[in-house]
KEKE-3310 file (N, C-alpha, C; in steps of 0.2 Angstrom, whole numbers, plus 5000, padded with zeros to 4 digits):
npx = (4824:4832:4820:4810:4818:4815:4802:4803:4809:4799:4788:4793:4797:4785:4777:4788:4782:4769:4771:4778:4774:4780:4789:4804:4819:4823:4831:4828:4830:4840:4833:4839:4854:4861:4871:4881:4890:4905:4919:4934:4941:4951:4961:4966:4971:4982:4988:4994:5003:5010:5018:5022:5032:5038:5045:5052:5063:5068:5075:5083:5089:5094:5104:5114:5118:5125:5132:5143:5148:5153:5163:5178:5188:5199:5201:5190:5192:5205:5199:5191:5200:5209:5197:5197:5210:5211:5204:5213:5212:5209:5221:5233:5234:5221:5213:5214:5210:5195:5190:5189:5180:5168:5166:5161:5151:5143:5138:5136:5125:5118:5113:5105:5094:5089:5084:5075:5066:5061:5053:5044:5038:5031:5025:5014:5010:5005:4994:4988:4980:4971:4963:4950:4941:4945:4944:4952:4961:4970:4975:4980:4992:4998:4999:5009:5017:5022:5027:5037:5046:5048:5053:5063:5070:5076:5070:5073:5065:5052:5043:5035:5032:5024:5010:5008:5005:4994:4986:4982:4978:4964:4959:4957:4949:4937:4923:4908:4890:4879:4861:4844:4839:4827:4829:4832:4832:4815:4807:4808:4798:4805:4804:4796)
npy = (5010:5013:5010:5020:5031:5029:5030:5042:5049:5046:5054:5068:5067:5066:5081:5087:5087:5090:5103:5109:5104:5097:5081:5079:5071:5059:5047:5032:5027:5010:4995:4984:4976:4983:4982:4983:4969:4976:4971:4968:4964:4971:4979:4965:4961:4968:4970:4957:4954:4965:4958:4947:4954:4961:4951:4940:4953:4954:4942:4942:4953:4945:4937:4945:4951:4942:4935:4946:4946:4934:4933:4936:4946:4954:4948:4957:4970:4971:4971:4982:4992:4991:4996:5008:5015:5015:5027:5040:5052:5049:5046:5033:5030:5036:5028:5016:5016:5023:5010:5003:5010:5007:4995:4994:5002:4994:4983:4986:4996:4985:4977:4985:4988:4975:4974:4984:4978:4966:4971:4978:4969:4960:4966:4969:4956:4955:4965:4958:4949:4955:4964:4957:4958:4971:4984:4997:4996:4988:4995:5006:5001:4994:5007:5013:5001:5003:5016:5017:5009:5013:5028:5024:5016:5024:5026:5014:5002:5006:5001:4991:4995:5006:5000:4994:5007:5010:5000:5002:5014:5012:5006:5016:5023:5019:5017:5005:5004:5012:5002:4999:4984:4979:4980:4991:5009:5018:5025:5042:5056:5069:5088:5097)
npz = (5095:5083:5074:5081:5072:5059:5059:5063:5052:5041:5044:5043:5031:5024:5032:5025:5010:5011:5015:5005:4994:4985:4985:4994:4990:5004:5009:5018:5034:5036:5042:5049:5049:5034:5028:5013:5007:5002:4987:4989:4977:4970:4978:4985:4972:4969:4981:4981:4970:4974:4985:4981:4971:4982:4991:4980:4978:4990:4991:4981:4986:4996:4994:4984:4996:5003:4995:4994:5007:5005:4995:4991:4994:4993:4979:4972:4980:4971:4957:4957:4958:4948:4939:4941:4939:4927:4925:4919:4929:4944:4957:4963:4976:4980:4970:4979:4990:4988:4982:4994:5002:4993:4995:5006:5007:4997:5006:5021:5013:5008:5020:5026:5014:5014:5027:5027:5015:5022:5031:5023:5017:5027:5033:5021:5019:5030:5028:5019:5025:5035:5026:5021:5032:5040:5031:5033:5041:5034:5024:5030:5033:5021:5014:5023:5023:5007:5007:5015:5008:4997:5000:5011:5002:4994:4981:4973:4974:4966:4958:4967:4978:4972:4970:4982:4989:4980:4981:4997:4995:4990:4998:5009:5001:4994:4999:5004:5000:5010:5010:5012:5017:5013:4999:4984:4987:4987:4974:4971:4963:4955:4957:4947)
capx = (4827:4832:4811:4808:4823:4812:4795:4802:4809:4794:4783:4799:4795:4776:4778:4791:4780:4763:4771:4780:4771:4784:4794:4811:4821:4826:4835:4828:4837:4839:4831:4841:4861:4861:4879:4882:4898:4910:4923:4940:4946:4955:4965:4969:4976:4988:4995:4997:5007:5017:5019:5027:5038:5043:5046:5058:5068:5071:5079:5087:5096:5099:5110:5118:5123:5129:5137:5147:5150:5155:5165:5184:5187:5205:5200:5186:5196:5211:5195:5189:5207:5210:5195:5196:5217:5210:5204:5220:5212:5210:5229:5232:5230:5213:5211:5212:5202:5188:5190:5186:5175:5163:5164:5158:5145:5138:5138:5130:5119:5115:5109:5100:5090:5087:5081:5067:5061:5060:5049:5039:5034:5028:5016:5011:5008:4998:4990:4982:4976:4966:4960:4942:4939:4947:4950:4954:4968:4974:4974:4987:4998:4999:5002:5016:5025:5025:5030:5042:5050:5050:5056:5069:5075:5078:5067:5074:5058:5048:5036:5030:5028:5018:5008:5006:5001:4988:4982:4980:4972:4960:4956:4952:4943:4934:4917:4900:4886:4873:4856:4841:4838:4823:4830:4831:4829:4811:4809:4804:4795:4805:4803:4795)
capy = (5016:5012:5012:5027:5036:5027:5034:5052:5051:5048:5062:5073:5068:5070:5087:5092:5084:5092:5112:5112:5102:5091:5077:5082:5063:5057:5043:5029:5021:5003:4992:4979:4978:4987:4987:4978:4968:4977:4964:4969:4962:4976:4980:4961:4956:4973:4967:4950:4957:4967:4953:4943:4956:4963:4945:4941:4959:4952:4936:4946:4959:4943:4934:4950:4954:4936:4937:4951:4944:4928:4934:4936:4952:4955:4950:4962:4976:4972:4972:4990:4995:4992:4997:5014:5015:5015:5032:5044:5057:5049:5045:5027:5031:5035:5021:5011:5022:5022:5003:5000:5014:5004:4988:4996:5007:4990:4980:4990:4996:4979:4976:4992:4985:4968:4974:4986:4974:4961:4976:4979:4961:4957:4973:4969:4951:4957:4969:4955:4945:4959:4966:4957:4960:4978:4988:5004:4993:4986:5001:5008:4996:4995:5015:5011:4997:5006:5024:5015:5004:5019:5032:5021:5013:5029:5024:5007:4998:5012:4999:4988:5003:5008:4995:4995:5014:5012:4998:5008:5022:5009:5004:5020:5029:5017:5014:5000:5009:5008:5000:4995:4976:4976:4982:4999:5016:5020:5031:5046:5060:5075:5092:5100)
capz = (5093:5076:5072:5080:5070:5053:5059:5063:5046:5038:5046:5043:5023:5025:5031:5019:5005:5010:5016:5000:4985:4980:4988:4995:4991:5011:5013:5024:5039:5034:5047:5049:5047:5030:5024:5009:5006:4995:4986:4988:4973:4965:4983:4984:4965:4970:4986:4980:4967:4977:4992:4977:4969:4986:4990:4974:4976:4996:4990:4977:4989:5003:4989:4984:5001:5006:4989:4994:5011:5006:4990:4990:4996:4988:4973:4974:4980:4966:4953:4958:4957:4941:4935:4944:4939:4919:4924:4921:4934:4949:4959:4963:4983:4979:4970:4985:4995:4987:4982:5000:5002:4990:4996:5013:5005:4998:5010:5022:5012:5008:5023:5027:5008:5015:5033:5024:5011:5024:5037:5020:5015:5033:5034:5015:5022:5038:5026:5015:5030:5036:5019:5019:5039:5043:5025:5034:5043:5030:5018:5031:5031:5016:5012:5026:5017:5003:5007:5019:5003:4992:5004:5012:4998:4988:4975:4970:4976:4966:4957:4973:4983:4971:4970:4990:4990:4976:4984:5003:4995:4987:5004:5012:4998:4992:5003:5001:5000:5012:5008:5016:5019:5008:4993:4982:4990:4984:4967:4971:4960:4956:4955:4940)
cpx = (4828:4823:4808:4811:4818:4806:4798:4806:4805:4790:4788:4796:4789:4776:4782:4785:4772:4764:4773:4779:4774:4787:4802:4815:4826:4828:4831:4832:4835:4839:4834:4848:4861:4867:4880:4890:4901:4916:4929:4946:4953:4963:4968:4974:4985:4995:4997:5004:5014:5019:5025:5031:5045:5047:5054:5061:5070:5075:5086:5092:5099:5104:5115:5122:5128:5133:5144:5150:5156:5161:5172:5185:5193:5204:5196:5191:5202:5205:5193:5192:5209:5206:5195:5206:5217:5209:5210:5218:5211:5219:5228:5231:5223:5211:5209:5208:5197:5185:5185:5182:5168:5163:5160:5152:5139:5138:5135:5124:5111:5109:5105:5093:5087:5082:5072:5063:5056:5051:5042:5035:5030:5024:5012:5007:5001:4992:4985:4980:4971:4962:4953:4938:4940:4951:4953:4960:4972:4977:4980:4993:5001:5002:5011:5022:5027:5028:5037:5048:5051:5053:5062:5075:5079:5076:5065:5067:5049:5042:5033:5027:5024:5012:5004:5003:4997:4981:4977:4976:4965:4954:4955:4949:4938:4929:4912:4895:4880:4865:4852:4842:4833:4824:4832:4828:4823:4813:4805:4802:4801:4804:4802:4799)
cpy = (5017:5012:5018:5033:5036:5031:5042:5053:5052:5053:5067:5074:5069:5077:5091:5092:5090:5101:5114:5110:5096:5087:5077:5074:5063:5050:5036:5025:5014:5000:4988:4978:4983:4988:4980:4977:4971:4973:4970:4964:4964:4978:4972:4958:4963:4972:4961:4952:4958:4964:4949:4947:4957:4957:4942:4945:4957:4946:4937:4949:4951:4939:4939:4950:4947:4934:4939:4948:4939:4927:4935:4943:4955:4954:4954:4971:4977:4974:4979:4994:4998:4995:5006:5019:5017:5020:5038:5049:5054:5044:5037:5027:5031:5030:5015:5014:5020:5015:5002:5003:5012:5001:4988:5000:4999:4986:4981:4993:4990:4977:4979:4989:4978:4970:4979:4984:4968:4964:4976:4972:4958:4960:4972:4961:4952:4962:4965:4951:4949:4964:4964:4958:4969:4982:4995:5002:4991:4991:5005:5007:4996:5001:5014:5010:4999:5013:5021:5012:5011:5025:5029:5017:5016:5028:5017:5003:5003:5004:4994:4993:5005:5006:4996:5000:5013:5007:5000:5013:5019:5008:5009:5023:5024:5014:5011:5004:5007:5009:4997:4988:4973:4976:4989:5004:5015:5027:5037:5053:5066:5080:5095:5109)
cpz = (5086:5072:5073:5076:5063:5054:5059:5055:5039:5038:5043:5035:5022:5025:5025:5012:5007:5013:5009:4993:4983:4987:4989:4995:4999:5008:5019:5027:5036:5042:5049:5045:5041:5024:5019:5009:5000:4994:4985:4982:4969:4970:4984:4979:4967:4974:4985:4975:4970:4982:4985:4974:4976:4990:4986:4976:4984:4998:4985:4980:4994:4997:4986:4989:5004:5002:4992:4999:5011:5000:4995:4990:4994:4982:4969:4973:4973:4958:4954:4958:4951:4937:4935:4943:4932:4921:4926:4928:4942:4951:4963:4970:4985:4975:4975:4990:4992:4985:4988:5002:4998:4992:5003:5012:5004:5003:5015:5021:5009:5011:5028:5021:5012:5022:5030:5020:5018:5030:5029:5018:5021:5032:5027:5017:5027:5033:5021:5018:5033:5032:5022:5027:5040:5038:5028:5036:5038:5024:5021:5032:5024:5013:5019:5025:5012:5003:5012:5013:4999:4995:5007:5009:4993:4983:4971:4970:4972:4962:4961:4978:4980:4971:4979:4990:4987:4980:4991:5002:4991:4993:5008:5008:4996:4999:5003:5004:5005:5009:5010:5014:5013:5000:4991:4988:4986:4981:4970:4968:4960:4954:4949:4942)
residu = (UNK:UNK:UNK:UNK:UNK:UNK:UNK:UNK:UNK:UNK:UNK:UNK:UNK:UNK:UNK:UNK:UNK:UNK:UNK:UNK:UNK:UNK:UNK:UNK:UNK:UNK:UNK:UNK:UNK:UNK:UNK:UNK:UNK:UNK:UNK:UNK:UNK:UNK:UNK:UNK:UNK:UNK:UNK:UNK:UNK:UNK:UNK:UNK:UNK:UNK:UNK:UNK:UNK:UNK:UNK:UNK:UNK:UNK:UNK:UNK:UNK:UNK:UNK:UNK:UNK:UNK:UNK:UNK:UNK:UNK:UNK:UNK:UNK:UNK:UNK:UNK:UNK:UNK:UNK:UNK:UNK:UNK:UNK:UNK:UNK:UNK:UNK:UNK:UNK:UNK:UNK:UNK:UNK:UNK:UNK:UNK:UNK:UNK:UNK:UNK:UNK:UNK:UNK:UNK:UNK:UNK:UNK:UNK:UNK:UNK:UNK:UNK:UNK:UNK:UNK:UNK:UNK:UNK:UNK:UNK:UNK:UNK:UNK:UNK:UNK:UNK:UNK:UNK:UNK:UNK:UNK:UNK:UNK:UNK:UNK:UNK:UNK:UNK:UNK:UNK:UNK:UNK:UNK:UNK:UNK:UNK:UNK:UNK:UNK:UNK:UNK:UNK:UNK:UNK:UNK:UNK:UNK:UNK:UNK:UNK:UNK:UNK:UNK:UNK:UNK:UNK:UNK:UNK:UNK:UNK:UNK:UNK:UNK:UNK:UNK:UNK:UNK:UNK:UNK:UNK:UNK:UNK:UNK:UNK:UNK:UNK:UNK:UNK:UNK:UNK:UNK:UNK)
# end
């Protein structure tokens, strides 16, 4: 099948070459697999990268939140008191409200932060074990973890995500070009 497709492509350029004077440059099928290997080095140095920062910044926030967790929650609260008491406009009521109202914003957001670094590090992980087998796989992943970590994080995460994204869009635009088996396309003469 593959040989008949080579022969009709040759007569195809015969004919064009002898109705029309010149050689119209065709393309031959490569006979024999064809695809060269393209090196993913530029999509790997990225995710690795961003596998070790988003790595770091997820041991970063679980020690923050376990911080907070494990932290003295009175002295905490009397510390955000004072500092919010310094301000003549807000009523010392509100002080303690919003006190506790912070400690609960981090806290929870804490670990809302820890649970989506931990989603982006895994998919960034999976996304560089399938890198040199299935880059179009891996290229979505990667666009995931990253639009995932930057979107969900409200920015925080803006330089591994980007990282990740650049990487992903590495991996589906970039394509290995195909090339017969024997070597170069033959040169062919062009139009005067």
């Amino acid at each position: 099948d593959v040989y008949k497709r080579q022969v009709f492509m040759n007569v195809i350029s015969r004919l064009t070459t002898e109705s029309c004077g010149y050689n119209i440059p065709t393309q031959p099928l490569p006979l024999k697999g064809g695809f060269k290997a393209l090196k993913r080095t530029g999509e790997m140095v990225l995710g690795i990268i961003g596998v070790v920062i988003t790595f770091l910044a997820f041991f970063l926030v679980m020690f923050t939140v376990i911080g907070v967790q494990q932290a003295d929650l009175t002295q905490m609260t009397n510390m955000i008191e004072q500092e919010l008491a310094n301000d003549p406009n807000i009523p010392a009521q509100e002080a303690e409200e919003l006190s506790a109202m912070v400690l609960g914003v981090v806290s929870s957001a804490g670990w809302w932060f820890l649970a989506i670094h931990a989603i982006g590090l895994v998919l960034g992980i999976i996304a560089l074990v399938k890198l040199n087998r299935n880059a179009k796989t891996a290229g979505i992943l990667f666009l995931v973890a990253g639009g995932g970590l930057l979107l969900l994080t409200v920015g925080f995460s803006f330089l591994y995500a980007a990282l990740f994204i650049i990487a992903g869009l590495m991996c589906l635009l970039r394509k290995p070009p195909v090339k017969p088996e024997g070597g170069d396309y033959p040169e062919q003469p062009r139009p005067e």
